[in-house]
C-alpha positions in Angstrom: 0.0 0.0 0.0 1.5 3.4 -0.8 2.6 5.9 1.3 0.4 8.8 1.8 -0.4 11.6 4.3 -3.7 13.6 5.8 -3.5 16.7 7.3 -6.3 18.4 9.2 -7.1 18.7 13.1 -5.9 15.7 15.0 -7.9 13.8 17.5 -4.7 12.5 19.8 -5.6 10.9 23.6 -4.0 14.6 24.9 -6.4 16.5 22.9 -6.6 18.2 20.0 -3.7 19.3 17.7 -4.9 21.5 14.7 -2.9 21.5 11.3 -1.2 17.8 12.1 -0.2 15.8 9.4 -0.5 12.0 9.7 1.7 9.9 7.8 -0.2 6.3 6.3 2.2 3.4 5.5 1.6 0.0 4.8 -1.6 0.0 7.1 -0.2 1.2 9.8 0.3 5.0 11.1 4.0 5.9 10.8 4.2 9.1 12.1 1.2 12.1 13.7 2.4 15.2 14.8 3.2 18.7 13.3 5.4 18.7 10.6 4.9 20.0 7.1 5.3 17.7 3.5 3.4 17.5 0.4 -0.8 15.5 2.0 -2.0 13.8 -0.7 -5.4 14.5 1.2 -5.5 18.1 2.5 -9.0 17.7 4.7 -9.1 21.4 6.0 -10.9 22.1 8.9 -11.7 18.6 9.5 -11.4 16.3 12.3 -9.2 13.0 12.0 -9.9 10.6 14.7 -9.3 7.2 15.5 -11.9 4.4 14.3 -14.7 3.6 16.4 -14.7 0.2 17.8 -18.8 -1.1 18.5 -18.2 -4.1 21.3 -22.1 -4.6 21.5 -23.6 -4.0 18.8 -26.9 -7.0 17.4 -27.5 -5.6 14.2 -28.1 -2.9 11.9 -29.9 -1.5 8.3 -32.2 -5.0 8.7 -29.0 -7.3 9.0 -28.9 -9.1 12.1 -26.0 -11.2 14.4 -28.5 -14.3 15.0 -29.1 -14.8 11.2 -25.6 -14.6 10.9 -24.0 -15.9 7.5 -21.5 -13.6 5.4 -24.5 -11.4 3.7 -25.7 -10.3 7.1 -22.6 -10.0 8.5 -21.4 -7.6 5.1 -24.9 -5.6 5.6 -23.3 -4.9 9.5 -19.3 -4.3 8.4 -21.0 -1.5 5.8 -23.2 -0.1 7.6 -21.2 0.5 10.7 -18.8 1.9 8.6 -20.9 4.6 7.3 -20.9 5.8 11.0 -17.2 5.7 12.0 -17.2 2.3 13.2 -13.7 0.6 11.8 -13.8 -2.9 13.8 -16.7 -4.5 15.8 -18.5 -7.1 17.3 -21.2 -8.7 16.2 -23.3 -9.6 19.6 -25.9 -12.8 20.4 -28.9 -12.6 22.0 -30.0 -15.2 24.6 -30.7 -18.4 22.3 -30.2 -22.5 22.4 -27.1 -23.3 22.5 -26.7 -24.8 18.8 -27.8 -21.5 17.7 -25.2 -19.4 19.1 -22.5 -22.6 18.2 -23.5 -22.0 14.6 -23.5 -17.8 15.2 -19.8 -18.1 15.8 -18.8 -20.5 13.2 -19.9 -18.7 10.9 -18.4 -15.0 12.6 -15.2 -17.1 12.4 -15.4 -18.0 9.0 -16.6 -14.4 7.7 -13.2 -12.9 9.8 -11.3 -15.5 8.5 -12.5 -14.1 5.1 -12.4 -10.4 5.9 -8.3 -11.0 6.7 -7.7 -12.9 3.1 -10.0 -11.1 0.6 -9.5 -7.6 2.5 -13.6 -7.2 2.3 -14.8 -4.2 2.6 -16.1 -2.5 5.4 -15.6 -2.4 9.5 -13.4 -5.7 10.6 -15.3 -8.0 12.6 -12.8 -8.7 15.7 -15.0 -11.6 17.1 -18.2 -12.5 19.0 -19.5 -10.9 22.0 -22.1 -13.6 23.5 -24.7 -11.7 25.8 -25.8 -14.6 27.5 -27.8 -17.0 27.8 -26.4 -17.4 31.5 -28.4 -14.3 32.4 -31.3 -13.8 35.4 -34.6 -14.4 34.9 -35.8 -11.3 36.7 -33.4 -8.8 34.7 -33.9 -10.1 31.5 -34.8 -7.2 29.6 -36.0 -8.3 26.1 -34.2 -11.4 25.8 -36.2 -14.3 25.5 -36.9 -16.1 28.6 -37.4 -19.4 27.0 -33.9 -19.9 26.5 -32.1 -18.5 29.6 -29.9 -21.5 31.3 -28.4 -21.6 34.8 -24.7 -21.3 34.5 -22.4 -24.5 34.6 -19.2 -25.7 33.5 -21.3 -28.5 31.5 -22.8 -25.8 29.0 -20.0 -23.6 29.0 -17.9 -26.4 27.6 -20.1 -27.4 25.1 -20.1 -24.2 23.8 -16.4 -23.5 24.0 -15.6 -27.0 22.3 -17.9 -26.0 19.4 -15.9 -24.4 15.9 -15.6 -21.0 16.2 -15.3 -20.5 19.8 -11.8 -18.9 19.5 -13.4 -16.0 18.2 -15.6 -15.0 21.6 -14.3 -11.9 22.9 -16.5 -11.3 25.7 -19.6 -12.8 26.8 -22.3 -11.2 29.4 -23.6 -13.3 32.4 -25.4 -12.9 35.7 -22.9 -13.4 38.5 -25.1 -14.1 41.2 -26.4 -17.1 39.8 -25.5 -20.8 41.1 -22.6 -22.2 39.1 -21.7 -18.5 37.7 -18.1 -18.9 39.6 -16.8 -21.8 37.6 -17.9 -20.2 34.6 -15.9 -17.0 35.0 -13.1 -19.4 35.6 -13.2 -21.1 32.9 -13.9 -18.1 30.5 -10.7 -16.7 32.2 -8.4 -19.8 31.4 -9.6 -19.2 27.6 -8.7 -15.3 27.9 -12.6 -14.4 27.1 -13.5 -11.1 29.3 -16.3 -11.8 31.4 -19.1 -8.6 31.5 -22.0 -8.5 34.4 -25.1 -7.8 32.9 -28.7 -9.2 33.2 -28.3 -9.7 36.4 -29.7 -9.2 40.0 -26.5 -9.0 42.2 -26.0 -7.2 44.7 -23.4 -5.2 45.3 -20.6 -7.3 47.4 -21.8 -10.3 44.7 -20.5 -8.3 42.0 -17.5 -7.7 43.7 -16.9 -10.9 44.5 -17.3 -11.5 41.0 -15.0 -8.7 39.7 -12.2 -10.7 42.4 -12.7 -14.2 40.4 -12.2 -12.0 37.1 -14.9 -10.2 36.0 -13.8 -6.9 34.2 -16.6 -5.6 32.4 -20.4 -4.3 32.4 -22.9 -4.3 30.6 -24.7 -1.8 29.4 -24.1 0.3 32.7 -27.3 1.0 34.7 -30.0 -1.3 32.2 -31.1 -4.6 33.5 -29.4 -4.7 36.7 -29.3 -3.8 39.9 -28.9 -0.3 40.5 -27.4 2.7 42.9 -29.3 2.7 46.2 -28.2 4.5 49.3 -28.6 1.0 51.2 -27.9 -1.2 48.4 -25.4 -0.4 45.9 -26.1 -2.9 43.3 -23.4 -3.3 40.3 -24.6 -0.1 39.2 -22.6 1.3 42.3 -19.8 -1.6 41.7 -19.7 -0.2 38.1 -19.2 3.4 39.9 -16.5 2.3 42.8 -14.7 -0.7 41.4 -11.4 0.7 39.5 -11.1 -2.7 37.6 -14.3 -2.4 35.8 -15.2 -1.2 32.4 -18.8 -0.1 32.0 -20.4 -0.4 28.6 -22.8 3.1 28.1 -25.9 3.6 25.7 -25.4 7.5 25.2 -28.9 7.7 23.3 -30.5 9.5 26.3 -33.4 6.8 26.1 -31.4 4.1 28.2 -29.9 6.5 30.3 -29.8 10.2 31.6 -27.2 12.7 30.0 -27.3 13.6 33.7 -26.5 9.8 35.1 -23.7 9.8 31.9 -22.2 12.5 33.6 -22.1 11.3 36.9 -20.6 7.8 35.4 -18.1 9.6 33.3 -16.9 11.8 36.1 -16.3 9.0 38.2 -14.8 6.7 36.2 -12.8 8.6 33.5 -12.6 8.2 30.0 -10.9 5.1 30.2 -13.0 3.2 32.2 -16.4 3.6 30.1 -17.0 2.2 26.9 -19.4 3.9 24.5 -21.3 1.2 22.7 -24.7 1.2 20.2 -26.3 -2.6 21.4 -28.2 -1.5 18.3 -30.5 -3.9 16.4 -31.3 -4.8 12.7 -33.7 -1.7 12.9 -31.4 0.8 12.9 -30.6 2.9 9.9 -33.9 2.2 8.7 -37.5 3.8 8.9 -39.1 3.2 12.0 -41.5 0.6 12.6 -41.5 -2.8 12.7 -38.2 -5.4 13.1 -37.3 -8.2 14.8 -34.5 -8.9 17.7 -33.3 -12.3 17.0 -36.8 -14.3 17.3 -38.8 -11.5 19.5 -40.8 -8.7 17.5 -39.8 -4.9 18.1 -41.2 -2.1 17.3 -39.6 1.6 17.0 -41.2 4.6 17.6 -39.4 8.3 18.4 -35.7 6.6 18.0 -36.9 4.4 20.9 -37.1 0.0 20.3 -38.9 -1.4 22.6 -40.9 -4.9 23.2 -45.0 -4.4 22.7 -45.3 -4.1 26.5 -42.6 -1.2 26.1 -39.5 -3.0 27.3 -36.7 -1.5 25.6 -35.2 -3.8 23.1 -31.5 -2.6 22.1 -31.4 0.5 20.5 -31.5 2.5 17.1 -28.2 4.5 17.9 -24.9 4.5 16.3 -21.9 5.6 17.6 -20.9 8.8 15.7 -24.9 9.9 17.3 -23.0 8.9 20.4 -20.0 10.4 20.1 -22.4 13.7 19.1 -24.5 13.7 21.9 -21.9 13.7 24.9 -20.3 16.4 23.1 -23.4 18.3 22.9 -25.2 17.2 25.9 -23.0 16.8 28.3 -20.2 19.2 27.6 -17.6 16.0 27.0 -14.4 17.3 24.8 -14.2 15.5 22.0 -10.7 13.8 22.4 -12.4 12.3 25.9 -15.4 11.2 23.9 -13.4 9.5 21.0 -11.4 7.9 23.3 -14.9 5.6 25.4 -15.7 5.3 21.9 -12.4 3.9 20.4 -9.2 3.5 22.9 -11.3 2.0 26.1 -13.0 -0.5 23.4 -9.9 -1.2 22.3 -8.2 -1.8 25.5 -10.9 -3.7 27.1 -10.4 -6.7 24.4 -6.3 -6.3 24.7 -6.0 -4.8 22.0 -4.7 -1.3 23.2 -1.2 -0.8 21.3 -3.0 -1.9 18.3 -6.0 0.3 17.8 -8.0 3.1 18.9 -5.1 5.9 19.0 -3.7 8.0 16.4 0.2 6.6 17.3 2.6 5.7 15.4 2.9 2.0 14.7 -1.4 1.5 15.4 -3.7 0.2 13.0 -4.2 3.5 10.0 -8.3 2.7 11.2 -9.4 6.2 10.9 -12.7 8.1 10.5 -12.6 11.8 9.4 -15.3 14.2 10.6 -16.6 17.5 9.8 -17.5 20.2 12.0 -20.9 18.5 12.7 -19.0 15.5 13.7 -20.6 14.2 10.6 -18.2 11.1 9.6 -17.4 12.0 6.0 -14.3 9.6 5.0 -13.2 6.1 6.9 -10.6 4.0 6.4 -9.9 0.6 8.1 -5.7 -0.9 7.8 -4.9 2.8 5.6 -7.8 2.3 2.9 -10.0 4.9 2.1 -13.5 2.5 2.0 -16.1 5.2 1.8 -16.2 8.2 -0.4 -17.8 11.6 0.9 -21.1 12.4 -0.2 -21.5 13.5 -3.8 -23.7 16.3 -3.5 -26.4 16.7 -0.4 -28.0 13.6 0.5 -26.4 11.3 -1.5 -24.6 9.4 1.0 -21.7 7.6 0.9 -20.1 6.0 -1.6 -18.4 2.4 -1.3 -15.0 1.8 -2.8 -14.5 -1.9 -3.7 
């Protein structure tokens, strides 16, 4: 790949640096500073960022994880593109267990693909399974019929199936009999463990975070949360300085007031801007499905017919847009939960999710809006600014 540079305002994990150049080389940054050459792409007032990384994300424009296969999975590694997401991971609902065996073969498969044919679009990293070791009482939209108690047994099964080397993370209820050898065994096979779904209490999540639990999920939705008597893993999520806490900035889920108060006390690093959007997204409201279970969306809101919220319709350039706007978040703090925390709480800081030399060249450039207008995943330009107003981006093949 040839060598080529962009100049224009850098997003770096200090801040901003306006006029930086940014040298592209074989994929990789080679150098980001400010130092003046000959940019083959001069992007003016621009912004040039580091490429969003989606760790929970079910679906999107009608594709969906659970129907898995490369045309669904393509449909997701476009679309999320279109919004600044460079890598992601495609995410499960609760479902038998020879449904989500044949979800990851065939994730495995389609990265296996991505990294030999260079297809186009965000790169699929691996499988985030969000459960079905998950409580009964805090199970949100997933579907009931298919929750199982936690055990060594199942976990096995699952791990022994083809594909399991690409989970990343998968989402369980702590609390719940057999839940402790399960973390272990997810540990020994270097899959992060997320709480979420769950009823714990607060010491129980702490007890889990000691065994080797490092994530949550979605912070503050289907789980426990911060009472004065009864902290819950919502206040584990707030106190525990191991933790990473997954956040749904779409203001439905939570409060720009409550994102505040979980920023603030946990730092940029520490939460984890994610969509958990579903096939719906990008597309008209109405009617759509989440995995098996019927949604409906109405005023950007998904939701179950008796109004439990299903996922979400967000993406995470809207993300990135709204803690900016509503609650006064710079932007280099903002990028960063939406692309260097993601990146380190899969182990893969050093790699991606910073503009440094010797990362991944996974970029996404945005306007003044904050508007994603070019993206490029391993130093390829793979979407085209709009031609004229409204007509969208452009794919490069």
């Amino acid at each position: 790949m040839p060598r080529h540079i962009l100049r224009g305002t850098l997003v770096l994990p200090e801040g901003l640096l306006e006029h930086g150049s940014l040298v592209v080389e074989d994929g990789l940054i080679a150098a980001a500073g400010e130092f003046r050459g000959q940019p083959t792409q001069d992007l003016g007032d621009c912004f040039i960022a580091p490429g969003f990384i989606d760790l929970h994300v079910h679906g999107i424009a009608g594709a969906d994880t659970m129907a898995a296969g490369d045309g669904s999975l393509a449909v997701m590694a476009r679309a999320l593109a279109r919004h600044g997401v460079t890598a992601f991971l495609p995410t499960t609902v609760t479902a038998g267990l020879g449904t989500l065996a044949a979800v990851m073969r065939d994730v495995d498969r389609y990265m296996g693909r991505q990294e030999k044919e260079g297809l186009p679009g965000a790169r699929v990293l691996g499988v985030h399974l969000e459960g079905p070791w998950i409580s009964p009482e805090f199970k949100g939209a997933q579907n009931g019929k298919y929750i199982l108690e936690p055990t060594g047994e199942s976990l096995m099964r699952l791990l022994a199936s083809p594909g399991a080397g690409a989970v990343r993370i998968v989402s369980l209820a702590p609390e719940l009999p057999g839940a402790e050898e399960c973390i272990a065994v997810l540990r020994r096979h270097g899959i992060k463990v997320s709480m979420g779904h769950t009823g714990a209490t607060y010491e129980e999540a702490l007890r889990a975070v000691d065994l080797g639990a490092t994530g949550v999920t979605h912070c503050f939705n289907a789980m426990t949360g911060l009472h004065h008597r009864a902290p819950g893993v919502a206040g584990a999520a707030l106190l525990a300085e191991t933790l990473t806490a997954e956040l749904i900035a779409d203001g439905i889920h939570v409060h720009p007031a409550v994102m505040r108060l979980l920023i603030r006390a946990r730092g940029r690093e520490k939460v984890i801007l994610v969509s958990d959007a579903v096939a719906a997204a990008d597309l008209p409201e109405g009617h759509g499905l989440l995995g098996e279970r019927e949604i409906r969306v109405r005023h950007g809101r998904a939701s179950l017919a008796d109004g439990t919220l299903a996922g979400s319709v967000l993406t995470l350039d809207q993300a990135v847009r709204n803690l900016v706007r509503w609650c006064a978040v710079p932007l280099a703090d903002a990028v960063c939960m939406a692309a260097a925390a993601p990146a380190a709480a899969i182990g893969l800081d050093g790699r991606k999710g910073c503009i440094r030399a010797g990362y991944d060249a996974d970029l996404v450039v945005l306007d003044r809006d904050l508007q994603p207008v070019r993206v490029f995943v391993g130093g390829r330009q793979i979407f085209l600014p709009p031609a004229g107003k409204g007509a969208g981006f452009r794919i490069l093949e």
